[in-house]
VEXGU-859803 format. One record per residue (C-alpha): residue in three letters; x, y, z. Coordinates in steps of 0.1 Angstrom, whole numbers, plus 5000, padded with zeros to 4 digits. Each point is the difference from the previous one (the first is absolute). Layout:
VEXGU-859803
ALAXYZ ...
end
This chain:
VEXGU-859803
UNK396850855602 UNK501949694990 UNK498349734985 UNK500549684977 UNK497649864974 UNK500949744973 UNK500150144962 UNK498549824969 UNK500450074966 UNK498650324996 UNK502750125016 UNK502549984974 UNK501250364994 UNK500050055031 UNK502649745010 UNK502250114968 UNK499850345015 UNK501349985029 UNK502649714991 UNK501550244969 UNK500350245027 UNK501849795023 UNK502449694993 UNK498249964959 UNK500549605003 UNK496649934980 UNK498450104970 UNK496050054995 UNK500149674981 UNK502249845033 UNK497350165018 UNK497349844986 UNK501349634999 UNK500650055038 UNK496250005009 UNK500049724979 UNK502249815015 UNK498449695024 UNK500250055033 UNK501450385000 UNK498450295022 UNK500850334994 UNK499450295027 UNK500050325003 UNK501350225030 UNK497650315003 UNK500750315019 UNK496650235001 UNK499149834967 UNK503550094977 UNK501749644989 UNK503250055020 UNK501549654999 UNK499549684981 UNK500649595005 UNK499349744982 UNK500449615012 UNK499849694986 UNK499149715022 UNK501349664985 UNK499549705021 UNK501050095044 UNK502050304984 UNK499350394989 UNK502450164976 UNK499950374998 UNK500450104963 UNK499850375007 UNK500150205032 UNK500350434997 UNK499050285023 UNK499450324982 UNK503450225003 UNK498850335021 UNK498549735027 UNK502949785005 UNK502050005034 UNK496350115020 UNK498849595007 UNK497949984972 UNK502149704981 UNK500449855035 UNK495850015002 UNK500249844967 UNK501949725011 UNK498849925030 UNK496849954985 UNK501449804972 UNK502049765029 UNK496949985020 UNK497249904971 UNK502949724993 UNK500049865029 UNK496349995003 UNK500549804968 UNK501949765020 UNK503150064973 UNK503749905013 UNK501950284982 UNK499850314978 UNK502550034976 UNK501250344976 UNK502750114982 UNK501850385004 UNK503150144981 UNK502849915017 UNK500950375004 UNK496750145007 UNK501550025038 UNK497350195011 UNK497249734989 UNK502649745019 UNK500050215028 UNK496349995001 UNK499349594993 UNK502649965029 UNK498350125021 UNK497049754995 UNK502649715000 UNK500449974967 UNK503149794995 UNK502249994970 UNK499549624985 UNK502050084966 UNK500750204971 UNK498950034965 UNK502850144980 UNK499550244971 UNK496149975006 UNK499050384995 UNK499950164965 UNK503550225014 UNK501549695007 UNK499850025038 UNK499649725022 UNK497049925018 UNK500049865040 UNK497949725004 UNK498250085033 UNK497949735025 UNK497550075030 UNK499449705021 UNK496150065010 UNK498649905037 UNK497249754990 UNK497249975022 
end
């Protein structure tokens, strides 16, 4: 069974866990200062009760901005990220926002592959803005507004 509940604090390690496993953007201390951030939600994609995918958004103004998005590796390419964001794209719009807003690794062409098909345009680039020096794609969702 697939469900998705929102993740407070105490849920630390287990963020850091499955983020070192993955893509490793974030240490436990960028972990922490995420749920303090104003205006962020972080939430958890569970499969029969096992964490399997992460996002966290920040809602600034009509806007979201996804500062972290990761599907556990053994239950990629089976909908589960696609579940995810769906969700994330509908609680949005129920928010009456106008866009949602991310950044991926410009070669990461599987993550582009994925936004795409969402409509995720490319807006611009942020040159040398990972630690490897790799650029990131600055990518936009126009949301429907009701």
């Amino acid at each position: 069974m697939i469900s998705i509940k929102q993740i407070n604090e105490k849920d630390i390690d287990l963020c850091y866990e499955l983020d070192s496993k993955t893509i490793s953007l974030w240490s436990k201390k960028q972990w922490a200062n995420e749920f303090k951030k104003e205006g962020t939600s972080i939430f958890g994609l569970l499969f029969t009760n096992l964490v399997i995918g992460i996002c966290v958004f920040q809602v600034v103004l009509d806007e979201a901005q996804i500062n972290y998005f990761v599907v556990n590796r053994k239950f990629r390419k089976k909908g589960f990220g696609s579940y995810l964001m769906s969700y994330l794209i509908k609680k949005c719009e129920k928010l009456n926002l106008k866009k949602l807003l991310l950044e991926v690794a410009q070669s990461n062409v599987s993550a582009e592959r994925f936004y795409s098909r969402f409509n995720f345009s490319t807006v611009g680039i942020r040159k040398n803005y990972y630690k490897d020096g790799s650029h990131a794609l600055l990518k936009e969702k126009k949301l429907s507004t009701k």
